[in-house]
N, C-alpha and C positions, 0 to 999 in steps of 0.2 A: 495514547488510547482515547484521551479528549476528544482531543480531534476528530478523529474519526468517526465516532459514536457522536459526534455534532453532526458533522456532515450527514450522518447516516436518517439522522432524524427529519431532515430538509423536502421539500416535496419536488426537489427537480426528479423529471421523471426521465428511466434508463441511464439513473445514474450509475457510475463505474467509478472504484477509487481502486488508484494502484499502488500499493506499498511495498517500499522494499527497504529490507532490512538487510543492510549492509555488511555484514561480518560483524555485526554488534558482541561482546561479548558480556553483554548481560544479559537479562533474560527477555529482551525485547524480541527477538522471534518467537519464544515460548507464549507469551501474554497474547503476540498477535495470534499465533494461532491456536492458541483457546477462546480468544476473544471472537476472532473472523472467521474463523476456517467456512462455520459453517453459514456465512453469509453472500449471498451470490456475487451483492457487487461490488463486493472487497477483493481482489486480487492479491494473493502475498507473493514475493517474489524472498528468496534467501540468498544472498551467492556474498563469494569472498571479499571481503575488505578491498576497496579499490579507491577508493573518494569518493565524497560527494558529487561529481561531474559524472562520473561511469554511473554512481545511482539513480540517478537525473535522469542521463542518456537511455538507462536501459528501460525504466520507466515509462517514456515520451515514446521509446522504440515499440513499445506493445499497444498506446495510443490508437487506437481507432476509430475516437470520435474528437469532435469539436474537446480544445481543453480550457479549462477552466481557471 
């Protein structure tokens, strides 16, 4: 959630972060989406435990600007 809420505070402008919460089985997509939901340029994504590489990919796949 650091992170994030770092990033958040930065002045690049249009920025977009995309997180994806992997099948975590803690309470890491809860926290995200109390923490984010209501921030525009937080994207959450949730979907099944696959590995880190499918998180990645699916992430980079919603990508629509220069990445960082």
């Amino acid at each position: 959630m650091q992170t994030i809420t770092s990033v958040l505070l930065s002045d690049l402008q249009d920025l977009r972060i995309i997180v994806v919460n992997d099948g975590s089985m803690d309470k890491t997509g809860e926290l995200l989406d109390a923490n984010f939901s209501h921030e525009p340029r937080v994207h959450i994504i949730h979907q099944a435990n696959r590995g880190k590489a499918a998180a990645l990919s699916h992430a980079m796949s919603l990508a629509d600007t220069e990445l960082w």
